[in-house]
C-alpha positions in Angstrom: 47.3 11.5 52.8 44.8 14.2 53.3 45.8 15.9 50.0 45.3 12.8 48.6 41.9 11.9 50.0 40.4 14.8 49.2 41.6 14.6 45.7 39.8 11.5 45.4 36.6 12.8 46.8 36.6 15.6 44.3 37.4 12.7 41.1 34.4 11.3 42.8 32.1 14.3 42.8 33.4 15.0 39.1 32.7 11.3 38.0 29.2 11.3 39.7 28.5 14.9 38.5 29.2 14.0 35.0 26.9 10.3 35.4 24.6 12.5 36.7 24.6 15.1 33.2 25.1 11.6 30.8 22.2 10.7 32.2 19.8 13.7 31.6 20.8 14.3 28.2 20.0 10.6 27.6 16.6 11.1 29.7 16.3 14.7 27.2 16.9 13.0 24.2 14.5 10.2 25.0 11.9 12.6 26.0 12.8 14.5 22.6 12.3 11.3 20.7 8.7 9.9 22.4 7.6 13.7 21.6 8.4 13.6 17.7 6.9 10.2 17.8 4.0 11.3 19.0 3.7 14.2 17.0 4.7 12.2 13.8 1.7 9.6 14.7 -0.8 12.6 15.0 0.2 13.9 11.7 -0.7 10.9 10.0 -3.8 10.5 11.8 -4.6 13.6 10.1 -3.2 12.7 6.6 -5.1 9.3 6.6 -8.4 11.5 7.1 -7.0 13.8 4.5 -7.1 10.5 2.4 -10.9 9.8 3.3 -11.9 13.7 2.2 -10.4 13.0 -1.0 -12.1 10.2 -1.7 -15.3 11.5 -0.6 -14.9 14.5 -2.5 -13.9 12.4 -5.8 -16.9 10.2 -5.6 -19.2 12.8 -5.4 -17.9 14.4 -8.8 -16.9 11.8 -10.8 -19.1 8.2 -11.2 -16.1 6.7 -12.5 -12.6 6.3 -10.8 -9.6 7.7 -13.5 -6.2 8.8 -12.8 -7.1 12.5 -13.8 -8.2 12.4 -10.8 -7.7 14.7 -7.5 -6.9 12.0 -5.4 -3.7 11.1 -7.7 -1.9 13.9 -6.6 0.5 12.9 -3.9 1.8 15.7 -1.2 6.0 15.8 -0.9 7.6 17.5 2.2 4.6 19.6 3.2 5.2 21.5 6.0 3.1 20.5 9.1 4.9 21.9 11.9 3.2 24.5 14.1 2.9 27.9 13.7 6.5 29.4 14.8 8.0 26.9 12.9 5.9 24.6 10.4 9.5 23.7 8.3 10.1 21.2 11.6 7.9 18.5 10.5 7.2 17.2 7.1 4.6 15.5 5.4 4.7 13.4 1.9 1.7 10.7 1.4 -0.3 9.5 -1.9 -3.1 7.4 -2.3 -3.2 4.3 -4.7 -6.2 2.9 -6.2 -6.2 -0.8 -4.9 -8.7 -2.0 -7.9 -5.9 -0.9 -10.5 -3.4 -3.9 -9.3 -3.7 -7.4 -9.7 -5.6 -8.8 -6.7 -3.8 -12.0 -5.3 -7.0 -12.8 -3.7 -8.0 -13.9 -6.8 -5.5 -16.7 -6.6 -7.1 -19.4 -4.8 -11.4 -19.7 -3.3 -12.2 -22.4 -1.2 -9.1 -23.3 -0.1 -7.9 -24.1 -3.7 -6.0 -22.4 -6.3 -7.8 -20.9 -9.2 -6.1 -22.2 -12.3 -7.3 -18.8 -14.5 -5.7 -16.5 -11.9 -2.6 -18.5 -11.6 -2.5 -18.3 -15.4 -3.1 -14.7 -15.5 -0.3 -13.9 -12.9 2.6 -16.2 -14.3 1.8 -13.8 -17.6 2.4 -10.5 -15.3 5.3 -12.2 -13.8 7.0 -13.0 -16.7 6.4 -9.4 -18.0 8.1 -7.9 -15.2 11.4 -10.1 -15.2 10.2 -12.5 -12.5 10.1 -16.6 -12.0 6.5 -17.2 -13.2 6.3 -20.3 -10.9 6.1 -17.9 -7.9 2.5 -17.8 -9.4 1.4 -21.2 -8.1 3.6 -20.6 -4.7 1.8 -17.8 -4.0 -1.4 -19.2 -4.9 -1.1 -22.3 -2.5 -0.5 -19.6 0.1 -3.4 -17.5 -0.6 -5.0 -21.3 -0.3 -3.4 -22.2 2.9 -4.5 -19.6 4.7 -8.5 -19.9 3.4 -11.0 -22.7 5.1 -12.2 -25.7 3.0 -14.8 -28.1 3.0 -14.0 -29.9 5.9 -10.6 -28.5 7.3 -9.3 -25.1 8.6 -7.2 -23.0 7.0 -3.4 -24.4 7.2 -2.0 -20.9 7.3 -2.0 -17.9 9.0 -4.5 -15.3 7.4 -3.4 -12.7 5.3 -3.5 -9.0 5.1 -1.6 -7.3 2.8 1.2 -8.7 0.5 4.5 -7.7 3.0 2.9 -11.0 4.4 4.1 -12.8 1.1 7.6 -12.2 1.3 8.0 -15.4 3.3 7.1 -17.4 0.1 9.8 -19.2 -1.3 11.9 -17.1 -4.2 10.3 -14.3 -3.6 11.7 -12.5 -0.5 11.3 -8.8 1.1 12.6 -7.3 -2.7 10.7 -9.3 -5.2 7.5 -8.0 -3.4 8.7 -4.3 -2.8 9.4 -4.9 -7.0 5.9 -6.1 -7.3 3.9 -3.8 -5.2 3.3 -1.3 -7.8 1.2 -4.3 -9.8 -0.6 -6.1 -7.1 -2.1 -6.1 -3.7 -3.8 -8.2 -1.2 -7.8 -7.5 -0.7 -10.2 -9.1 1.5 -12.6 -9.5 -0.7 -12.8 -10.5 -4.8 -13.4 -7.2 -6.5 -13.2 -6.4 -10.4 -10.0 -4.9 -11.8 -10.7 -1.4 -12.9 -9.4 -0.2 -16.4 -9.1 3.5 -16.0 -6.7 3.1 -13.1 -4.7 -0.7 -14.4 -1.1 -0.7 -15.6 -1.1 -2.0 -19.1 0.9 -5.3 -17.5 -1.6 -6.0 -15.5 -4.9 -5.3 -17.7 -2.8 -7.5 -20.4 -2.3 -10.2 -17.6 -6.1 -10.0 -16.7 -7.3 -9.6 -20.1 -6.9 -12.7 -21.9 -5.6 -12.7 -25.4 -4.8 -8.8 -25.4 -1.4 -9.3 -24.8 1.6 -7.2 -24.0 1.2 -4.9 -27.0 -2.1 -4.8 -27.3 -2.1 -4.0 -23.3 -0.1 -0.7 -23.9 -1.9 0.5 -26.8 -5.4 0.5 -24.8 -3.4 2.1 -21.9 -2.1 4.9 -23.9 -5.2 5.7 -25.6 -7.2 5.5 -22.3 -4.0 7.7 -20.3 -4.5 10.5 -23.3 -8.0 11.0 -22.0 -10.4 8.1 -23.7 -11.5 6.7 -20.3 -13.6 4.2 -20.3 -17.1 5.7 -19.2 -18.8 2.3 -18.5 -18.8 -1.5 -18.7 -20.4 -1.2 -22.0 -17.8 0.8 -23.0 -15.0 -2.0 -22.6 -17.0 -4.2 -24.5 -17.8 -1.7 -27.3 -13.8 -1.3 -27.6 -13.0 -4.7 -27.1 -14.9 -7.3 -29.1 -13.1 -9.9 -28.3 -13.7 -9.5 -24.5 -15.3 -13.0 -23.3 -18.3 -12.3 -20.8 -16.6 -14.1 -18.5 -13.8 -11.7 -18.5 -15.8 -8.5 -18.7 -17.3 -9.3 -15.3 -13.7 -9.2 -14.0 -13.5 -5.7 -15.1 -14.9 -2.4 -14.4 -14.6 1.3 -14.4 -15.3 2.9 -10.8 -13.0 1.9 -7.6 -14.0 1.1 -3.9 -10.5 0.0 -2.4 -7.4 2.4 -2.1 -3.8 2.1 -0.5 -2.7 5.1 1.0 0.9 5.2 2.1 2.6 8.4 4.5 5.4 9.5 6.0 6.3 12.4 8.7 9.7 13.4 9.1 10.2 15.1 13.0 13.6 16.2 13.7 15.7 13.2 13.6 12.2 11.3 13.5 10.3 9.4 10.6 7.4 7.4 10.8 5.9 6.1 7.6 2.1 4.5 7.7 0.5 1.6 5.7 -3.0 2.0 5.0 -6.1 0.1 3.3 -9.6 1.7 2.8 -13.1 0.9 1.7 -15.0 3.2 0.2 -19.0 2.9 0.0 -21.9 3.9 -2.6 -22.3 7.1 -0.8 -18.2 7.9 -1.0 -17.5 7.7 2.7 -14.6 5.8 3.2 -13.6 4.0 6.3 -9.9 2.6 7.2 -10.2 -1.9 7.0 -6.6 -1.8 8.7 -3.3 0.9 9.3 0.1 -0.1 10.4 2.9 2.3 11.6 6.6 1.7 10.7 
């Protein structure tokens, strides 16, 4: 009995000893984790005001925004780590020029739909292989969640368009197939056409069509950018007034989208920023995923 007790106190001690490990390698790893996190949302901090130099930098250079530009050149797997060992942390990021996509803000004022955007986004969704009636689904959302005369707005507001994929038809894929093409902006700002894909300048533009879209985007991509407004109207006639004040040649809103990789870490970071006449640009919202 004695041999046996003690037996059992030592499968005791062995069990609680080995609780007792379990349960600071769990606390380690933990700690491990919260400290890449951290260190992951630092390094973007930094990137995002890598993103605002950049800017800066290009506006005080150049008085029109064009894709030969320096802030087009995106940063893959660059090593941020510290000094002993910089390979442990890893930093990719690019900034987007907002003004180059179609702006579903554009969609509805007032609380109701705007019959020339909807038309001009059921032409970029047909392009692109998608249901052109998501145009006027997505347009009484933009609606819903703006005031009108004499009501609030029905909807939550919106911020960006991963707030979209809710619509009906369109889902969490149809918008990560459209997010090269359009955005979400607070505001109604002209679509800039040194920086627009040719689907979407055709979309805007209308009466260029498809082809014609592509042939003013490969001309302008082998370095004829357009250096004005007058410009666009001197190399396209048929451009209504109307039209041309829907377009211009200099950019104020950018996307800028990061990623840090820590160990067994990542963090990636959602950006939207404003930049003003003097090229200081400040951060209208960030979110961390």
């Amino acid at each position: 009995m004695a041999v046996i007790a003690a037996m059992l106190v030592v499968i005791a001690a062995a069990a609680l000893a080995t609780a007792l490990i379990e349960g600071q390698g769990r606390l380690v790893r933990v700690l491990a984790t919260e400290r890449h996190l951290a260190q992951a949302h630092w390094v973007l901090r930094g990137g995002l005001d890598w993103s605002r130099v950049i800017l800066q930098l290009d506006a005080r250079e150049n008085a029109t925004t064009r894709l030969d530009g320096l802030w087009t050149q995106p940063l893959a797997d660059l090593p941020v780590g510290p000094a002993d060992d910089p390979g442990s942390a890893l930093f990719s990021g690019r900034i987007e020029d907002a003004q180059g996509k179609f702006n579903l803000r554009d969609l509805a004022a007032n609380g109701q739909p705007s019959p020339a955007a909807v038309r001009s986004l059921e032409r970029l969704l047909q392009w692109l292989g998608r249901d052109p009636a998501l145009a006027s689904a997505l347009a009484r959302r933009v609606a819903d969640s703006q005031p009108a005369p004499g009501r609030a707005p029905a909807a939550m507001g919106l911020r960006g368009v991963d707030e979209l994929q809710w619509v009906a038809g369109l889902g969490p894929a149809g918008v990560e197939a459209l997010r090269p093409y359009v955005i979400y902006l607070p505001e109604t700002v002209p679509l800039n056409a040194n920086t627009a894909p040719a689907e979407v300048l055709g979309a805007v533009i209308e009466g260029l069509g498809l082809a014609g879209a592509r042939g003013l985007a490969a001309q302008r991509d082998r370095g004829l950018w357009f250096v004005n407004r007058g410009d666009l109207l001197n190399r396209l006639p048929e451009l209504q007034a109307g039209q041309a004040r829907r377009l211009d040649v200099r950019s104020d809103w950018f996307s800028v989208a990061g990623q840090v990789v820590v160990g067994d870490t990542m963090v990636g970071l959602r950006a939207l920023l404003q930049r003003d006449r003097q090229g200081r640009a400040s951060v209208r919202w960030v979110s961390y995923g």
